[in-house]
Structures are given as structure tokens and as C-alpha cells.
C-alpha positions in Angstrom: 14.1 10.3 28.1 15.2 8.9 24.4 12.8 9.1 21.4 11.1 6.3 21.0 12.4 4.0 17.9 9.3 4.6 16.3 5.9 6.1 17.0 2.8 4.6 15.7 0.9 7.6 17.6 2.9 10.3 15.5 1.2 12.1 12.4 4.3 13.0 10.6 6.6 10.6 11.7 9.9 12.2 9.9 12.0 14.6 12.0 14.1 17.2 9.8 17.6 18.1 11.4 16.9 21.2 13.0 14.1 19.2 15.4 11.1 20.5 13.2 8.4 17.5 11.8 8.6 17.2 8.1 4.9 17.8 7.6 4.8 16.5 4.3 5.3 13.3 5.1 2.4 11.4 7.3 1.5 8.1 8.2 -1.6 7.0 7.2 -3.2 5.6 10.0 -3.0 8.6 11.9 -4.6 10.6 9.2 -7.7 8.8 7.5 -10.7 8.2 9.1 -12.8 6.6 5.7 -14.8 3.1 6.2 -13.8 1.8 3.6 -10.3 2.5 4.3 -8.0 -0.1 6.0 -4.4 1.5 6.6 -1.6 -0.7 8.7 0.8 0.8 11.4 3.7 3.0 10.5 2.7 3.1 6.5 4.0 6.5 5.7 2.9 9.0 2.8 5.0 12.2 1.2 3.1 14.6 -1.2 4.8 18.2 -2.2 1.5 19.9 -2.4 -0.8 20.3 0.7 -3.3 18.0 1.5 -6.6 18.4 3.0 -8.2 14.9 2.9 -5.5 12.5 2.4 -8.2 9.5 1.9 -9.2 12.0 -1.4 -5.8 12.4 -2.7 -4.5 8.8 -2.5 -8.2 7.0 -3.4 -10.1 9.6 -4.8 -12.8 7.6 -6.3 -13.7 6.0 -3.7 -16.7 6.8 -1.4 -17.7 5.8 2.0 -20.3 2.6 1.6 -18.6 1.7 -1.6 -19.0 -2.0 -2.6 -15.0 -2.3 -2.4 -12.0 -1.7 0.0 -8.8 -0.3 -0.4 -6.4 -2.6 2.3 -3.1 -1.3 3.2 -0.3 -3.9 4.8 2.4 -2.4 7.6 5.4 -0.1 6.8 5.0 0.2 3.8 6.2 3.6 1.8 4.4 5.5 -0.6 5.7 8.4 -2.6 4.3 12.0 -4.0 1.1 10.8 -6.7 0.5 7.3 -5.4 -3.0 6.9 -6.3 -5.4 3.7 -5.7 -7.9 3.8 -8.4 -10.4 2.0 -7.3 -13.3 0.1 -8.4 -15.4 3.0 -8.0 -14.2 4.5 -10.7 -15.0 1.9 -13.5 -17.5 2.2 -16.1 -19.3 -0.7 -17.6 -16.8 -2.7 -20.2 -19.1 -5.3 -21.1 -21.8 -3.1 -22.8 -22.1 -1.7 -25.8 -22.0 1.4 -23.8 -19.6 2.8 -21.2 -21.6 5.9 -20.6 -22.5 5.6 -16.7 -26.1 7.0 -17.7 -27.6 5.8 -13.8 -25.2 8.6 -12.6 -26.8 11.1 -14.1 -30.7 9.9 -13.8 -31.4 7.8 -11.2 -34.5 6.3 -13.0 -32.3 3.9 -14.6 -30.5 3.2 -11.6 -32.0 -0.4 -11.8 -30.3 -1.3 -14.7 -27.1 -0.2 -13.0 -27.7 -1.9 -9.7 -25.6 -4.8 -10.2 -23.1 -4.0 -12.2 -22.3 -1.1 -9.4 -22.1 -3.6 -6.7 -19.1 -5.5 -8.1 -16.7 -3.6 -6.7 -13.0 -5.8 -6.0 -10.6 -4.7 -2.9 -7.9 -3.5 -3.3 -5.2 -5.1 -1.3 -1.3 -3.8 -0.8 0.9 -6.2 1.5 3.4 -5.3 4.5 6.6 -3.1 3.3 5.4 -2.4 0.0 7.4 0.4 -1.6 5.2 2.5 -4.5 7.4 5.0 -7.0 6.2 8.8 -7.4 3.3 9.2 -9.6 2.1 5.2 -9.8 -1.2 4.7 -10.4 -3.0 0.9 -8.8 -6.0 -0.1 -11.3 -9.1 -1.6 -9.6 -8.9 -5.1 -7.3 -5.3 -5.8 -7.6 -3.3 -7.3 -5.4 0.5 -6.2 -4.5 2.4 -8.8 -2.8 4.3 -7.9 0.9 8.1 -6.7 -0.4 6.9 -5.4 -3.7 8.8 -2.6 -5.3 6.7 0.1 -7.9 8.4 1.8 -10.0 7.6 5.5 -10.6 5.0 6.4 -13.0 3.8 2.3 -13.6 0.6 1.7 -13.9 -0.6 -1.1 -12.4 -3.1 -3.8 -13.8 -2.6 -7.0 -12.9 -1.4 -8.7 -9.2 2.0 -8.1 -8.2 3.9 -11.1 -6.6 5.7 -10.7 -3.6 9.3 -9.5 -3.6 9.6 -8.8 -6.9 10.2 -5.0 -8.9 7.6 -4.1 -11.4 7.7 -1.0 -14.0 6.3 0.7 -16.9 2.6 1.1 -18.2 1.5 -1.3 -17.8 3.3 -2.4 -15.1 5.2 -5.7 -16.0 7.6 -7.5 -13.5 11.6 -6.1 -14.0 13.3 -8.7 -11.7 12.0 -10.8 -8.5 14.5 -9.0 -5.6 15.5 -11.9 -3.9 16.4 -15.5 -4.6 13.1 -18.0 -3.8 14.6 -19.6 -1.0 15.5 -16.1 0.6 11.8 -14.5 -0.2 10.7 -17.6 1.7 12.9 -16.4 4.4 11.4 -13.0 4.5 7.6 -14.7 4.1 8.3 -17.0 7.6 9.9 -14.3 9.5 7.0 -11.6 8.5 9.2 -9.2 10.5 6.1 -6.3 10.5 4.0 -8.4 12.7 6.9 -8.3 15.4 7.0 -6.2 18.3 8.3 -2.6 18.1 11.6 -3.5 20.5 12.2 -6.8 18.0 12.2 -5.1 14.9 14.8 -3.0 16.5 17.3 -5.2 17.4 16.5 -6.7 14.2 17.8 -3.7 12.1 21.0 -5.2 11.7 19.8 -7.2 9.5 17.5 -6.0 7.8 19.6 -3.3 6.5 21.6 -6.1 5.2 21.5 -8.2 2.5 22.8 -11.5 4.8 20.9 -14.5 4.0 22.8 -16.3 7.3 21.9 -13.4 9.1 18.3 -13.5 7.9 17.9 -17.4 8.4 19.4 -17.0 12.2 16.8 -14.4 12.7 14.1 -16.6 11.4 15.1 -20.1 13.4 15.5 -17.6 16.3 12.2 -15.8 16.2 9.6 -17.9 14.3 11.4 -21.6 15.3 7.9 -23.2 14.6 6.7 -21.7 11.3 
């Protein structure tokens, strides 16, 4: 019976030559159990270094019952030292002091109780591809096709389909042409069935726009 084309089901989805799973390399899903935790289908992590709680390694401020969420699209691809710093982790800007003291002595706690509660999500899209060692600052927002470069540091919302470096993070380049990122919006191939996506390979490791618009008047004809 042939492999399937891909496994949601499997923990390490990567097969090495010689048959053996490349146990390094998980997806997500299959691998974090956290409430506060939302990771999509066939999302995939590699670290070099074992890993006992992968919710700790890639989020590791972030606590079950947190005010915030850290929200992770379809197939997207993350490498060694992603991290998702999340709201969690912020101390108070707006004071004249950042010292968390309600962390230390809960008899202040009150004066803390608000300010703790304003935790943002943190939201990646569909297909998002994130460089070794990148680091996602509190409540952004990374658009579906986004490319991080390694080591960025990322502040501020990324918009779709575009390439962002450095620290911090500005946009390099948008990948595609507007009219073809539009293309790739309407046909939102991730939310297709498995045995589509397939037979949609083709083209998607292409770079035909005719191609691409076929698919799209073929597959989403109304949207």
C-alpha cells in the first residue's frame, strides 16, 4: 500500500533515506497539548537540540490561562530557535517602573491586575516560513505566505506574501506581484483537501501565474 502524500497523524513527519524518521523535525499539532496553544495541520518544527516540551521551547513565556494566544495557520515551516515571545513576557512600559514587583509579592497584585490582563494574540497565517533563530514580539500578526528571515526580530505585523529581515524586522521585498498574491489569497490552497493539494503540486512548485489562475477559476470559481 503507497505512503500516504502526507500524514497529519504522524509526529515527525520527515523520512530520512535509509526509512528512519528524522526525529528532529515534528509537526506541531501532534506534539503540544497547551490551552492556549492553537497549532494548524501539517505545521512542522526542526530544533538540533532535544526537546522535551516543545510548547516551552517555541513560546516559553507563555502559561496555560494566560490572557493571550499564540495562533498558528496550516503548513507553515519553522526552523531551529523560532521563538514566539509572547505577551506574557512584557513588563509594564507605561510606568515609571518596569520592575514586575506583583510577581514577587502578591500583596500588590491589585495594582498589577489589569495591566496583566492585556495580553494580545499572537497570530501566524497558513504557509508561513520563519528563519533559524527569529524571535515574534508580543500580538503581532504574520500574514499567510510570509517569509522570516533568520535571526529578525519581529515587532510590528507582517503583510502577506512579502520577505521581512533584520532587527527589527523591516519588509525586504513583497514575493509576488499584487495581482498574483491575490491569486494565492482566493485559492487559499491549505484549506483544500489532502488529494487536491496533490494534484496541485505542479503548480505550486512553480512560479506560473496562468498555471495558478487556472487552478483558481477551476477550484474556487465563486470566490
Amino acid at each position: 500500500m503507497p505512503a500516504p502524500f502526507l500524514d497529519a497523524d504522524a509526529r515527525h513527519p520527515l523520512t530520512r533515506l535509509d526509512g528512519e524518521p528524522h526525529v528532529q523535525t515534528v509537526q506541531l499539532a501532534r506534539v503540544i497539548d497547551h490551552p492556549n496553544i492553537e497549532v494548524g495541520d501539517h505545521t512542522y518544527y526542526n530544533d538540533f537540540d532535544p526537546v522535551a516540551d516543545h510548547a516551552a521551547r517555541i513560546a516559553p513565556y507563555l502559561y496555560a490561562g494566560a490572557p493571550e494566544r499564540l495562533v498558528i495557520g496550516r503548513f507553515c515551516q519553522f526552523a531551529h530557535g523560532t521563538r514566539f515571545i509572547t505577551s506574557s513576557a512584557d513588563h509594564p512600559k507605561r510606568w515609571f517602573s518596569s520592575f514586575p514587583f506583583a510577581m514577587f509579592n502578591h500583596e500588590v497584585l491589585d495594582l498589577y491586575r489589569e495591566e496583566f490582563a492585556r495580553g494580545r494574540d499572537t497570530v501566524i497565517g497558513h504557509d508561513v516560513w520563519i528563519g533559524h533563530g527569529a524571535l515574534i514580539l508580543p500580538g503581532v500578526t504574520v500574514g499567510n505566505g510570509a517569509i522570516i528571515g533568520a535571526g529578525a526580530v519581529v515587532a510590528r505585523d507582517v503583510p502577506g506574501w512579502s520577505v521581512v529581515a533584520g532587527n527589527p524586522a523591516c519588509e525586504v521585498r513583497a514575493r509576488f506581484a499584487p495581482e498574483v498574491a491575490a491569486l494565492l489569497d482566493r485559492l487559499a490552497w491549505w484549506d483544500l483537501p489532502l488529494a487536491e493539494i496533490r494534484a496541485l503540486v505542479p503548480v505550486l512548485a512553480s512560479a506560473d501565474v496562468d498555471a495558478l489562475a487556472a487552478a483558481v477559476a477551476r477550484l474556487r470559481p465563486g470566490r
